[in-house]
BAVO-837738 format. One record per residue: residue in one letter; x, y, z of N, C-alpha, C in turn. Coordinates in nm, 3 decimals, m for minus. Layout:
# BAVO-837738
PT   residuo    n.east   n.north      n.up   ca.east   ca.north     ca.up    c.east   c.north      c.up
PT         A         X         Y         Z         X          Y         Z         X         Y         Z
...
//
This chain:
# BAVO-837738
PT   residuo    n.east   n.north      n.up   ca.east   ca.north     ca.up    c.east   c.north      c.up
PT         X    m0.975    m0.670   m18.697    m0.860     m0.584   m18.668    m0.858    m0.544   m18.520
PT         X    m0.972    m0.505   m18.453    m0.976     m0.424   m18.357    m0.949    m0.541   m18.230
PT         X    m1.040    m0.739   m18.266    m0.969     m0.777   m18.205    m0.802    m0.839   m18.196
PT         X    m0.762    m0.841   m18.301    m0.620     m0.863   m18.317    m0.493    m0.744   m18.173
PT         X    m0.575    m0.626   m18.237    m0.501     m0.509   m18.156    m0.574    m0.528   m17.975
PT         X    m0.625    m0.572   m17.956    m0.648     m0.603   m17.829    m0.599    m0.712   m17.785
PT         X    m0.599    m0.850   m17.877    m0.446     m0.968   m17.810    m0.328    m0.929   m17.844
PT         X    m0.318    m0.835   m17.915    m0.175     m0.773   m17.908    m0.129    m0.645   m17.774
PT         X    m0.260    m0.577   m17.726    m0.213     m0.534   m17.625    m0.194    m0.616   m17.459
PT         X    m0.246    m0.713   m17.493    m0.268     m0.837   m17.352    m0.149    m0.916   m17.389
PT         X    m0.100    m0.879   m17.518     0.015     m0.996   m17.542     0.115    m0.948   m17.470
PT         X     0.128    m0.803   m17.497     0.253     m0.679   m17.444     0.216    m0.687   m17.263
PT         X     0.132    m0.674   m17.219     0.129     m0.673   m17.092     0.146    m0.798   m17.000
PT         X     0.151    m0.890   m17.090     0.148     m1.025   m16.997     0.317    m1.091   m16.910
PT         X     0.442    m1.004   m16.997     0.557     m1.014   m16.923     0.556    m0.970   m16.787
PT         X     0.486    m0.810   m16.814     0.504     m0.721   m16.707     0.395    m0.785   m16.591
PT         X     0.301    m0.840   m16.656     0.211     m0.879   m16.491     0.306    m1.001   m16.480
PT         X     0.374    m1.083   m16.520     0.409     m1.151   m16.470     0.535    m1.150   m16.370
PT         X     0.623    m1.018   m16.444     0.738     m0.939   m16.336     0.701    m0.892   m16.229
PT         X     0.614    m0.825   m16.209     0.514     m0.750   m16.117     0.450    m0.817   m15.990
PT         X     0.438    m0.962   m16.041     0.323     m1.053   m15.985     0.396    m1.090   m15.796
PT         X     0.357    m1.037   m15.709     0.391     m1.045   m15.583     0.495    m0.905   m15.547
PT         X     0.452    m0.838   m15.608     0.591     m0.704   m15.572     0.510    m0.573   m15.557
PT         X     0.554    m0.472   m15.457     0.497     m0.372   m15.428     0.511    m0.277   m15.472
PT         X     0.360    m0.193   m15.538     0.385     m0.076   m15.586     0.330     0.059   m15.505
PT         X     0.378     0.139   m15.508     0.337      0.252   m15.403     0.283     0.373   m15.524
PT         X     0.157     0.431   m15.503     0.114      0.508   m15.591     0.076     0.605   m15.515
PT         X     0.112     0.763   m15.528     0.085      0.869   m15.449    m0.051     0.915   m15.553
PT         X    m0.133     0.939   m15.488    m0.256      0.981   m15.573    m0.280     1.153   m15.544
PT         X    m0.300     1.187   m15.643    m0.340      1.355   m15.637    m0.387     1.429   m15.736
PT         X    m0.412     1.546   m15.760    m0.432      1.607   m15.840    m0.569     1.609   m15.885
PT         X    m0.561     1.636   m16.051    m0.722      1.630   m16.065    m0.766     1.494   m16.097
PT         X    m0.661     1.373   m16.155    m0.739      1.278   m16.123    m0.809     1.231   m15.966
PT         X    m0.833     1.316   m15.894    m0.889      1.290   m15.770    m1.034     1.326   m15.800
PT         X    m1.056     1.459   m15.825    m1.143      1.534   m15.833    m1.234     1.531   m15.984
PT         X    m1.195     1.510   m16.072    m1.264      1.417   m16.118    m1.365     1.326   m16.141
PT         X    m1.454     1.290   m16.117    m1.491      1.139   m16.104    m1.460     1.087   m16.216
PT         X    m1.481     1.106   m16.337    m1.461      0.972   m16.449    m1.287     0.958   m16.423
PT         X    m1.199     1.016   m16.417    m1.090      0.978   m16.316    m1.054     0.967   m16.208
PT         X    m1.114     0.973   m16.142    m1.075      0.915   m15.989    m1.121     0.754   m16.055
PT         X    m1.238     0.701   m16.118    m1.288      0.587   m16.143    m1.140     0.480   m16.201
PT         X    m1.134     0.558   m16.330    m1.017      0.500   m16.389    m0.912     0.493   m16.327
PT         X    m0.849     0.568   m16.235    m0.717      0.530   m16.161    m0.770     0.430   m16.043
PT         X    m0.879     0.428   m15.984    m0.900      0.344   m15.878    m0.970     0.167   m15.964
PT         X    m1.003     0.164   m16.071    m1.009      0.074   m16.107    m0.869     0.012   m16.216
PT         X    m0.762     0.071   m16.216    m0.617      0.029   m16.276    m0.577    m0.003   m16.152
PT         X    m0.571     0.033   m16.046    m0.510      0.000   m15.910    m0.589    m0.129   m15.872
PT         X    m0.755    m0.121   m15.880    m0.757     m0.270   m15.827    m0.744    m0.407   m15.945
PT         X    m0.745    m0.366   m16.098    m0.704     m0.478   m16.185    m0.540    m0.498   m16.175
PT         X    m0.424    m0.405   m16.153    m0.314     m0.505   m16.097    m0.338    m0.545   m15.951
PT         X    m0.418    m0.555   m15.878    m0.412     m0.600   m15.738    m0.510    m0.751   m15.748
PT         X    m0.579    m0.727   m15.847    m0.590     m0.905   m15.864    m0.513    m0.957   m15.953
PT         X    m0.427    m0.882   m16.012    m0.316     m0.957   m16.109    m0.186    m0.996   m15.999
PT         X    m0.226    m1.007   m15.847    m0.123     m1.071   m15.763     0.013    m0.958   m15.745
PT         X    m0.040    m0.790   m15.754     0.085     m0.660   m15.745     0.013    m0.630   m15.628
PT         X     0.100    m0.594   m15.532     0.086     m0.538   m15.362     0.066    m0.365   m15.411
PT         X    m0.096    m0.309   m15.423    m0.076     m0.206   m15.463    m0.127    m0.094   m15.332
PT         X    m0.031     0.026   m15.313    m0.051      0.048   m15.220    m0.062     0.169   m15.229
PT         X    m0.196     0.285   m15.161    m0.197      0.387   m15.228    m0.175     0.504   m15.137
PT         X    m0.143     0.618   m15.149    m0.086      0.724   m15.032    m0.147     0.863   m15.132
PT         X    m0.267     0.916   m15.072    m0.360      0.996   m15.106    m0.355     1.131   m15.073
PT         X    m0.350     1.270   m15.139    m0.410      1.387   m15.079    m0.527     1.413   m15.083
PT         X    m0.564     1.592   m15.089    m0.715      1.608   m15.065    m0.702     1.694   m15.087
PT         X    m0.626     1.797   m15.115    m0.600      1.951   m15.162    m0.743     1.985   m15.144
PT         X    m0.773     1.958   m15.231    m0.901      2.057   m15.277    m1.046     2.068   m15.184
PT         X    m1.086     1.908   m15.178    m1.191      1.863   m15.078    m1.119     1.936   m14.920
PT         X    m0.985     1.977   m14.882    m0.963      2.045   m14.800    m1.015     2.216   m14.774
PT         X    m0.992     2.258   m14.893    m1.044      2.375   m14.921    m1.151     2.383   m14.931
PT         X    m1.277     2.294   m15.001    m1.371      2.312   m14.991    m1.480     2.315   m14.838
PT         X    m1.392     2.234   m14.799    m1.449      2.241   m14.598    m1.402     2.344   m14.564
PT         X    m1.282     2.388   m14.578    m1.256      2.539   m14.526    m1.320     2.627   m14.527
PT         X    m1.380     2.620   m14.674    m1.407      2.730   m14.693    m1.625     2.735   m14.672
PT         X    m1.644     2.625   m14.611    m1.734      2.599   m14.531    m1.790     2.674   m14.421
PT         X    m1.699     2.662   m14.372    m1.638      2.697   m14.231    m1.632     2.842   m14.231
PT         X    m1.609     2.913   m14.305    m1.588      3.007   m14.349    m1.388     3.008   m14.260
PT         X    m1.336     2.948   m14.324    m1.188      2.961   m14.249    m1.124     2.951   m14.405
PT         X    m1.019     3.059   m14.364    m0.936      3.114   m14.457    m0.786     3.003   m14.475
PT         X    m0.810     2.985   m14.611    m0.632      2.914   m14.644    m0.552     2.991   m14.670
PT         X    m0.427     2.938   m14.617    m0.317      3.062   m14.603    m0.163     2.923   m14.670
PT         X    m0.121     2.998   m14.776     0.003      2.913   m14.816     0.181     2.995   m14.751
PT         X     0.199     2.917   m14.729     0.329      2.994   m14.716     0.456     2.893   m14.798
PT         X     0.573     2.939   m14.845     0.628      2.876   m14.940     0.579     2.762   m15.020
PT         X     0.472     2.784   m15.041     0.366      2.654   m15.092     0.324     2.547   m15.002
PT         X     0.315     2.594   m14.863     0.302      2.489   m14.787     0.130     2.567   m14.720
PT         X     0.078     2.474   m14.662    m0.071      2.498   m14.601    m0.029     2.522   m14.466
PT         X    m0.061     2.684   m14.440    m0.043      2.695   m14.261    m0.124     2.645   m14.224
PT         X    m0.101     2.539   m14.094    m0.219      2.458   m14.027    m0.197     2.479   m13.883
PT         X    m0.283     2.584   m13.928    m0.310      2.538   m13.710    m0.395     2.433   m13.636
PT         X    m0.410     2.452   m13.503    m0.477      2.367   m13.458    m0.637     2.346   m13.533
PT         X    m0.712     2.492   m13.579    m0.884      2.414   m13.601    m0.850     2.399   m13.769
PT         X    m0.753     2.417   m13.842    m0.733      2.345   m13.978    m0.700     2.200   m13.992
PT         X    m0.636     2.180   m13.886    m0.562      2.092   m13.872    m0.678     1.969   m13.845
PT         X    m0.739     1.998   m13.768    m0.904      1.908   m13.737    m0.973     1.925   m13.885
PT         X    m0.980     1.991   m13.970    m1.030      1.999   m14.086    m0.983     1.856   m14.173
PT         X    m0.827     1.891   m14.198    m0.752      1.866   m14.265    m0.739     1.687   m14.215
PT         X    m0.724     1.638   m14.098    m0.747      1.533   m14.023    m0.933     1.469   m14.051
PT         X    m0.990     1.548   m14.046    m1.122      1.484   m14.069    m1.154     1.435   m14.213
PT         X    m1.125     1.526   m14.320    m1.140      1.485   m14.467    m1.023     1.396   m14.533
PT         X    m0.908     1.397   m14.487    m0.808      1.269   m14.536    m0.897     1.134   m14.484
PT         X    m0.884     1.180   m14.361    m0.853      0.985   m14.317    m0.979     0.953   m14.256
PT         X    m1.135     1.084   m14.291    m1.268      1.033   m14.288    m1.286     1.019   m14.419
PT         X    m1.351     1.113   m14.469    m1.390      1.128   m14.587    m1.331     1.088   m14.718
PT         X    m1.199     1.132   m14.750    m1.169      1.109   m14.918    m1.136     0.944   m14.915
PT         X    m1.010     0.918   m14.745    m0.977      0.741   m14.777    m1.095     0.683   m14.770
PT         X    m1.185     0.709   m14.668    m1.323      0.591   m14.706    m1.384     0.584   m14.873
PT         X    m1.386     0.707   m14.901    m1.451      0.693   m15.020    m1.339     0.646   m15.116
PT         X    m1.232     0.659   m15.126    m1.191      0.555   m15.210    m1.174     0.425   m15.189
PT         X    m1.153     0.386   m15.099    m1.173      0.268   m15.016    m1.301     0.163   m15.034
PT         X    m1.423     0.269   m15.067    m1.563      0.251   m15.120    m1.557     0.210   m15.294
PT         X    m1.522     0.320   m15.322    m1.495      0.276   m15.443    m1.409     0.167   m15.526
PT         X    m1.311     0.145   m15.481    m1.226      0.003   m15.472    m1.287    m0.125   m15.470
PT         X    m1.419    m0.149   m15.347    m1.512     m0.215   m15.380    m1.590    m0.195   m15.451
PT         X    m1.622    m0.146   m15.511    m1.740     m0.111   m15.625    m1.645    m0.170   m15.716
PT         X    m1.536    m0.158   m15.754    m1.490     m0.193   m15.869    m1.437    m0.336   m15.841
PT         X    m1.459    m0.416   m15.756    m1.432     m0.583   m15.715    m1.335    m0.581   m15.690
PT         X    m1.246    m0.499   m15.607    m1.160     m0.480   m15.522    m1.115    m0.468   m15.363
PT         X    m1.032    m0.517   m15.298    m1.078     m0.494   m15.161    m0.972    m0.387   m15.109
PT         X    m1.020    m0.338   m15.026    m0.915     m0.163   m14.970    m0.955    m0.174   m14.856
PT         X    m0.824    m0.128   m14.782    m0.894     m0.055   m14.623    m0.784     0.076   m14.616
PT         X    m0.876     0.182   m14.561    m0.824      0.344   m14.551    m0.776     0.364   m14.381
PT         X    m0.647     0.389   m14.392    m0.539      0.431   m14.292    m0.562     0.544   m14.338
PT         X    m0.489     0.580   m14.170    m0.415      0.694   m14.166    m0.272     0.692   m14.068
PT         X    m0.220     0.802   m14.098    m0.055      0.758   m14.037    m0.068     0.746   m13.926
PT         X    m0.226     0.788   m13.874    m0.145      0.755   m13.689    m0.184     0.611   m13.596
PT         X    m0.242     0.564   m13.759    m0.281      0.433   m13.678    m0.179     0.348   m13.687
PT         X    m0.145     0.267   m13.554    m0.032      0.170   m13.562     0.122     0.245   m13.550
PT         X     0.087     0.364   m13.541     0.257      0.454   m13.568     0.280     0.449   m13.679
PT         X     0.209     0.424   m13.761     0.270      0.375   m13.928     0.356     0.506   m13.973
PT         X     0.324     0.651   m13.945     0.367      0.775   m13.953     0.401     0.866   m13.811
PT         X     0.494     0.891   m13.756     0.561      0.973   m13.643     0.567     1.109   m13.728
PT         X     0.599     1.161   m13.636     0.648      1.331   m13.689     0.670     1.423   m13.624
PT         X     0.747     1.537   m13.631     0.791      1.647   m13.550     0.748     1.757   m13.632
PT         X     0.733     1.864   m13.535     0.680      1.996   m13.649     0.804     2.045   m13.715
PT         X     0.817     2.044   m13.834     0.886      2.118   m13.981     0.957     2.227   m13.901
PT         X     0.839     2.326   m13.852     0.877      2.486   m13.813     0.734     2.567   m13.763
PT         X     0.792     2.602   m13.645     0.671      2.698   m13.621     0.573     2.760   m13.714
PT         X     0.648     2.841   m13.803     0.592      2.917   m13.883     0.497     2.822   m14.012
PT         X     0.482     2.708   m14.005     0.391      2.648   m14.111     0.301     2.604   m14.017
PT         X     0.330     2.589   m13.853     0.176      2.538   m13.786     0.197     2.408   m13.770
PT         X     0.089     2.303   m13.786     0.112      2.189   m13.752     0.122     2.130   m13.892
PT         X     0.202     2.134   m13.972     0.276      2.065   m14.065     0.425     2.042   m14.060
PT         X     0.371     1.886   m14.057     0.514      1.756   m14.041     0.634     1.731   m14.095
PT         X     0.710     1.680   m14.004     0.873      1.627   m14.068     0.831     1.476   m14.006
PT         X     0.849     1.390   m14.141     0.854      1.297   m14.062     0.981     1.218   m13.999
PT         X     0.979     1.155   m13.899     1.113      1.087   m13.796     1.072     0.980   m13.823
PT         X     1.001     0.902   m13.857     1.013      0.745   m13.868     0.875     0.703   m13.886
PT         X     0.881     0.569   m13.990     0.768      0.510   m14.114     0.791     0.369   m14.013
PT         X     0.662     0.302   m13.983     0.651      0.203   m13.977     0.551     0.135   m14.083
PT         X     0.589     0.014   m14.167     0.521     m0.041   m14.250     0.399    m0.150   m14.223
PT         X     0.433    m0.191   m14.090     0.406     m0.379   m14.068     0.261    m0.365   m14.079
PT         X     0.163    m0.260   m14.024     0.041     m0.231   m14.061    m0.018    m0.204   m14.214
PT         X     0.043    m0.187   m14.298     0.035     m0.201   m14.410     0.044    m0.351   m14.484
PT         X     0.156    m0.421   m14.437     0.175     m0.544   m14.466     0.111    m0.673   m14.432
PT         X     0.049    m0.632   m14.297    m0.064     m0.724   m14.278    m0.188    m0.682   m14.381
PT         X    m0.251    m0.586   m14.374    m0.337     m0.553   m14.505    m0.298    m0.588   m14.631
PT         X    m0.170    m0.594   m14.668    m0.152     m0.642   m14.812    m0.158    m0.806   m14.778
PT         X    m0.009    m0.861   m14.700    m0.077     m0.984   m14.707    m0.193    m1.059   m14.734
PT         X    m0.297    m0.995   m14.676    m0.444     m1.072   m14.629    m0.533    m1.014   m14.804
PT         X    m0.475    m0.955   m14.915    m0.502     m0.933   m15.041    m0.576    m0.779   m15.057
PT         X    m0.540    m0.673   m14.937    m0.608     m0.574   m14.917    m0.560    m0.467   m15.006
PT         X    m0.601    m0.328   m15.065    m0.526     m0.229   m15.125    m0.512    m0.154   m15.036
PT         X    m0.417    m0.112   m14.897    m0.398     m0.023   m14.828    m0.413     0.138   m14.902
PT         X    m0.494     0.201   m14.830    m0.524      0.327   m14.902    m0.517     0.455   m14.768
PT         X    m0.367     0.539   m14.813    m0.297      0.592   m14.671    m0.338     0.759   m14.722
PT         X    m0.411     0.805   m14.570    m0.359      0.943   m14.606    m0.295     0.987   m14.462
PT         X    m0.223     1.107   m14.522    m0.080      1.143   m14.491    m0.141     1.194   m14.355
PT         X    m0.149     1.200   m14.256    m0.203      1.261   m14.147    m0.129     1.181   m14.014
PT         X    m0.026     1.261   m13.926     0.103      1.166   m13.863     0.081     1.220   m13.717
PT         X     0.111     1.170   m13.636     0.095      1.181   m13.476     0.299     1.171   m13.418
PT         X     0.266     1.261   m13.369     0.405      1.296   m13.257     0.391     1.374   m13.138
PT         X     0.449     1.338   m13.020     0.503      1.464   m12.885     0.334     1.501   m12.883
PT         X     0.223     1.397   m12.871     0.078      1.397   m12.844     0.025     1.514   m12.937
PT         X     0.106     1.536   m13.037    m0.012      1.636   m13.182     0.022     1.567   m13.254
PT         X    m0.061     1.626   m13.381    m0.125      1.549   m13.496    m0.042     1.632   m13.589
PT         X     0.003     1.609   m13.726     0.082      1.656   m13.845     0.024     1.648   m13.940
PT         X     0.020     1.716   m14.017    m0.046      1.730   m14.182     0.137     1.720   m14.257
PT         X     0.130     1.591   m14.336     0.274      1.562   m14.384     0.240     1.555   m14.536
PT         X     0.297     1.654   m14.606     0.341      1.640   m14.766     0.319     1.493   m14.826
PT         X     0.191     1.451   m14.938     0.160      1.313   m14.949     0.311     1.222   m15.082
PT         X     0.347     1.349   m15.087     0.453      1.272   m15.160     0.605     1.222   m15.129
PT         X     0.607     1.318   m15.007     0.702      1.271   m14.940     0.687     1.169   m14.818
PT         X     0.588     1.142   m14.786     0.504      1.023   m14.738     0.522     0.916   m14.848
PT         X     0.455     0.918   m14.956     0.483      0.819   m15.056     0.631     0.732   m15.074
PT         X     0.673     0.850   m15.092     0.827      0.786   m15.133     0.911     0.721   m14.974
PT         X     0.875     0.801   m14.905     0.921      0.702   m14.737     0.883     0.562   m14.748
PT         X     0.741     0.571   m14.766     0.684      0.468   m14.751     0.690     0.375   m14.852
PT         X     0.729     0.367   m14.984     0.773      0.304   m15.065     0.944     0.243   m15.058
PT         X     0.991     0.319   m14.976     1.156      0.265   m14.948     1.133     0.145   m14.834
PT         X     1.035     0.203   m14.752     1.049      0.133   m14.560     0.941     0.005   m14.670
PT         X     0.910    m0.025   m14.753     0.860     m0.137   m14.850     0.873    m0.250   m14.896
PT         X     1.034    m0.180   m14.961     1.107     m0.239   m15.046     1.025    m0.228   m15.157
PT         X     0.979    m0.148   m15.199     0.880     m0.157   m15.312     0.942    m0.172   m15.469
PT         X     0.866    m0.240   m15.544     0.972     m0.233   m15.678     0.932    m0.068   m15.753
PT         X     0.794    m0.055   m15.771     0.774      0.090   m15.767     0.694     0.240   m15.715
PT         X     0.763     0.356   m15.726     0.666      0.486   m15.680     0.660     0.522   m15.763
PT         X     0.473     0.551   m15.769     0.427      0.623   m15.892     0.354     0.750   m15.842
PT         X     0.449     0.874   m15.905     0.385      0.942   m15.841     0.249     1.012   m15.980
PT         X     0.119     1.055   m15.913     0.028      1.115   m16.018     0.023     1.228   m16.030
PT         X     0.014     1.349   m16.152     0.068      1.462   m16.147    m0.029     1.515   m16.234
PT         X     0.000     1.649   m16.223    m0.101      1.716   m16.382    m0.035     1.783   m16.469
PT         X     0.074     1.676   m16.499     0.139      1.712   m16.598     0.180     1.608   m16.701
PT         X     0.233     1.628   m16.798     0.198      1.511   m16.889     0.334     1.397   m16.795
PT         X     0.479     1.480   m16.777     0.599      1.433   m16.720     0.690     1.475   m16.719
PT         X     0.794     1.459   m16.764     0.932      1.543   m16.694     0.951     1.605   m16.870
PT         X     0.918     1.759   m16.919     0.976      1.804   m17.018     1.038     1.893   m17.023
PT         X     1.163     1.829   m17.195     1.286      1.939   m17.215     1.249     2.080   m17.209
PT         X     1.104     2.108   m17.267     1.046      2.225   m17.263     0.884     2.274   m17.213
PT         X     0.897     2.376   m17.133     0.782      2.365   m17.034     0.661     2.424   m17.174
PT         X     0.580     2.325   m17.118     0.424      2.331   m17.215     0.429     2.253   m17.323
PT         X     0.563     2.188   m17.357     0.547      2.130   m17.501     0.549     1.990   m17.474
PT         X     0.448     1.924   m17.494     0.413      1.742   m17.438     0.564     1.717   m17.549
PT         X     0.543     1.712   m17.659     0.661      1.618   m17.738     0.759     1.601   m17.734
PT         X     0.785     1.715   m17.602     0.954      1.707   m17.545     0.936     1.596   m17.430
PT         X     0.862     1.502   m17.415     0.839      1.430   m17.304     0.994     1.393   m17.222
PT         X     1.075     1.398   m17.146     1.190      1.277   m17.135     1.139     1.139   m17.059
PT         X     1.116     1.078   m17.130     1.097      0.942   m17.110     1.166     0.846   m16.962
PT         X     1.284     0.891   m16.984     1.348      0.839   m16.903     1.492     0.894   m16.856
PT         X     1.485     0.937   m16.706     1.600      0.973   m16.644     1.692     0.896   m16.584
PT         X     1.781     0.943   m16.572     1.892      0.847   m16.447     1.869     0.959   m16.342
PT         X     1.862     0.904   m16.176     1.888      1.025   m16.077     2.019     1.087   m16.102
PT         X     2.102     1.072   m16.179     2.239      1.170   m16.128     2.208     1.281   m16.246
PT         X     2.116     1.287   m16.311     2.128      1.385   m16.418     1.974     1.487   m16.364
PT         X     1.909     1.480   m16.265     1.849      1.566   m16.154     1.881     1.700   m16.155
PT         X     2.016     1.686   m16.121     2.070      1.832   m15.994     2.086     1.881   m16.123
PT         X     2.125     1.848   m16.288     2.151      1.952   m16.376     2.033     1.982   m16.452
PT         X     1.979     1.894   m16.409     1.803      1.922   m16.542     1.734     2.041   m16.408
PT         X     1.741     2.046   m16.294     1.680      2.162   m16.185     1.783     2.290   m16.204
PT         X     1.895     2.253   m16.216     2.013      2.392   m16.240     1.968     2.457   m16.360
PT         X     1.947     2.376   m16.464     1.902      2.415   m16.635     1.757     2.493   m16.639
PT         X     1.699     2.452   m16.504     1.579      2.506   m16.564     1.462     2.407   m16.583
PT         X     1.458     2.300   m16.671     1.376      2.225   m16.699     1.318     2.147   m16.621
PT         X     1.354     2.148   m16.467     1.245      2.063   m16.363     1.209     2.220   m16.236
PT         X     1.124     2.259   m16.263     1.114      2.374   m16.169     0.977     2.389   m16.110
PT         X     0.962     2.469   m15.993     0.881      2.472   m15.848     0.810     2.388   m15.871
PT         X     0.711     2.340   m15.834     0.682      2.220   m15.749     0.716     2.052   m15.786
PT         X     0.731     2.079   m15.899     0.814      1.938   m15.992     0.976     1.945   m15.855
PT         X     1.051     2.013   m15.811     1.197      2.014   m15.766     1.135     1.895   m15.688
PT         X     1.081     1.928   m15.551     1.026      1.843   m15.443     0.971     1.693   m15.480
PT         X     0.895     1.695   m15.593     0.881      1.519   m15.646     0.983     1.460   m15.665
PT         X     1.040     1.557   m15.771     1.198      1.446   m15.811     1.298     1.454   m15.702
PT         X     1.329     1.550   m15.607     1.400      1.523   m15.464     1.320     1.373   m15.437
PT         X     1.206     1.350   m15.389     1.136      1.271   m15.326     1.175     1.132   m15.420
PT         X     1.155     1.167   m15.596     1.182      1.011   m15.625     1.357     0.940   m15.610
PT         X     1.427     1.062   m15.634     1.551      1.034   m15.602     1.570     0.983   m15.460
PT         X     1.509     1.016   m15.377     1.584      0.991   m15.243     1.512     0.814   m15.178
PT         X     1.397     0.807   m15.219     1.308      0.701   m15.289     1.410     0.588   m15.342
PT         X     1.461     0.577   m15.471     1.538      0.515   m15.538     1.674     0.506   m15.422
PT         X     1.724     0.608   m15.402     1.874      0.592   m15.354     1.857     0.511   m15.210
PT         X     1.740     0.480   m15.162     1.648      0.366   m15.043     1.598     0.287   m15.065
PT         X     1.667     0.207   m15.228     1.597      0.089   m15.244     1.498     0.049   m15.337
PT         X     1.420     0.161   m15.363     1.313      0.139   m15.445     1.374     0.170   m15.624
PT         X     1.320     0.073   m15.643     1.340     m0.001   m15.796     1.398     0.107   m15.926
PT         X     1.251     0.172   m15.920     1.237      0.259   m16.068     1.118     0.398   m15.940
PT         X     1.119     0.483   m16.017     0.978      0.598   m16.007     0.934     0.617   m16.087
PT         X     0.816     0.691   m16.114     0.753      0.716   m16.192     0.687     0.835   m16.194
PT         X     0.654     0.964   m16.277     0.585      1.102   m16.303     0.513     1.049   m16.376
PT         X     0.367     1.017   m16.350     0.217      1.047   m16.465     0.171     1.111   m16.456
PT         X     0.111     1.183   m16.625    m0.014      1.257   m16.606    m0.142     1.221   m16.566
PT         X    m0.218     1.234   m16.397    m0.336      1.159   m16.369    m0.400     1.204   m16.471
PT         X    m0.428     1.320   m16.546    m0.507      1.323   m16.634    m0.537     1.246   m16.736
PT         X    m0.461     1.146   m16.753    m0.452      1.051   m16.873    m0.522     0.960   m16.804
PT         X    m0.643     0.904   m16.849    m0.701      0.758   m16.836    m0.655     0.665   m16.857
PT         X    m0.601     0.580   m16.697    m0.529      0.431   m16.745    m0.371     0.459   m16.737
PT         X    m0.307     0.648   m16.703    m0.214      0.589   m16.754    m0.112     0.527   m16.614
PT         X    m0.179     0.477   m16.537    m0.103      0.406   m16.482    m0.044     0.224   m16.553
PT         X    m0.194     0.220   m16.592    m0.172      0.103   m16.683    m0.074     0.066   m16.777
PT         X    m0.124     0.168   m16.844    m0.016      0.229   m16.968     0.167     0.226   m16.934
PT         X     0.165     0.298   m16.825     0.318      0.362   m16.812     0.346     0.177   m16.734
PT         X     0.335     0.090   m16.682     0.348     m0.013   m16.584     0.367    m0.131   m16.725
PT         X     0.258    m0.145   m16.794     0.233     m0.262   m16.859     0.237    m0.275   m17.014
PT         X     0.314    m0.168   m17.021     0.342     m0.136   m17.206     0.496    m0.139   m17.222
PT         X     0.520    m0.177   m17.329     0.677     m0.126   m17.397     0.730     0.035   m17.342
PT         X     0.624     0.095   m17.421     0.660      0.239   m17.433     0.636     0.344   m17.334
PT         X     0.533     0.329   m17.237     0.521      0.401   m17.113     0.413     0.512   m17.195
PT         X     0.406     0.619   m17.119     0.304      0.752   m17.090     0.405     0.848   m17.072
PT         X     0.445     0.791   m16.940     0.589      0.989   m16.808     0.675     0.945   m16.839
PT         X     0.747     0.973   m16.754     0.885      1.004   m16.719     0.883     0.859   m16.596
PT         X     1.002     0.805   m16.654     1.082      0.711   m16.557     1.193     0.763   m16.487
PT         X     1.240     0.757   m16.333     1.333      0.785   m16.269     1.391     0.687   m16.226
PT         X     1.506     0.641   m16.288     1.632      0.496   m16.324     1.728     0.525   m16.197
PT         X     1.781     0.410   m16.140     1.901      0.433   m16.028     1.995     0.500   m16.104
//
């Protein structure tokens, strides 16, 4: 039985690697599957089994936490303002040292461990990420003005998993830029078929806390009334802005997973039925 139900799940996935097979997927990584290890493992080893299944997988990383934990090293205080991280100049060296030293190498590390190959960017190599400051009042956190890809694309070409964290150079300073709105840029300037973004939530529901209200699947024009209603609210608004604006630039489908779910990138990509929430043109 148990092997029957295993060529029946390779049976179900074998369309989709084959739709998939040469097309780019952009995966914003965050949350607690980061922090984690038995998930950080599982999402970094689903990312490198479609990347030898011939999918351009491309990953755009935060650090929330491993940020705070150096901070608070340091003995330096985090300060949020409308949910954003005030960064000044010696956070900002924090925040710059643990993206695009510490967390991309180590996933980057880990990628090989799992017979995968990765190399860890950051936005200011190559210009891949520009930026202007947002607003005084958040410090040195970014708007970005313009995504260059071609550094990415030589790494994918050559069979690499580009693994980006959000950290952008402009007007000779450095930017700490929102990794999901990085994601979704960088998934349009792509052409990517999809953005997946990872969340700690199960996905987009009719009712907050109740998984069985899952909605499976949205169209962007029904957005602005599911945020008016209520049912997509604070920090969920800013993803689905991001997958909408994502989609309305080209990119395919989006995607809301719970990183907490093991695999379910797998799952939501290479099954009938999915895991999240799909965001449809």
């Amino acid at each position: 039985m148990m092997q029957r139900q295993r060529a029946a799940i390779l049976s179900e996935a074998l369309p989709y690697i084959r739709a998939y097979s040469k097309k780019t997927v952009v995966v914003k990584y965050g949350g607690a599957a980061m922090t984690n290890p038995e998930l950080r493992r599982a999402v970094m080893s689903d990312i490198v089994l479609l990347s030898l299944a011939s999918i351009r997988m491309v990953v755009v990383h935060g650090g929330g936490p491993e940020i705070n934990d150096m901070l608070e090293k340091i003995g330096k205080r985090t300060e949020f303002i409308n949910g954003l991280r005030y960064t000044d100049a010696e956070t900002m060296d924090i925040v710059q040292m643990v993206l695009a030293g510490k967390v991309g190498k180590d996933l980057a590390a880990l990628a090989g461990e799992l017979g995968g190959r990765a190399v860890s960017f950051c936005g200011m190599d190559g210009n891949m990420l520009l930026a202007k400051q947002l607003s005084p009042e958040y410090g040195q956190v970014g708007e970005l003005i313009s995504v260059d890809p071609n550094l990415i694309n030589v790494a994918l070409d050559n069979g690499y998993i580009p693994i980006i964290s959000t950290v952008a150079s402009g007007g000779g300073r450095v930017f700490n830029i929102n990794a999901d709105t990085a994601a979704g840029a960088l998934a349009s300037r792509l052409e990517a078929e999809r953005l997946i973004l990872l969340t700690d939530v199960r996905g987009i529901l009719a009712k907050a806390g109740d998984d069985n209200t899952l909605l499976t699947e949205i169209n962007i024009s029904e957005v602005p009334q599911l945020i008016k209603s209520g049912v997509i609210t604070g920090g969920m608004i800013p993803k689905l802005e991001c997958c909408v604006e994502a989609i309305r630039r080209g990119v395919r489908r989006a995607h809301v997973l719970d990183g907490r779910l093991p695999h379910s990138i797998l799952m939501e990509m290479l099954t009938d039925g999915g895991v999240g929430t799909m965001i449809t043109p």
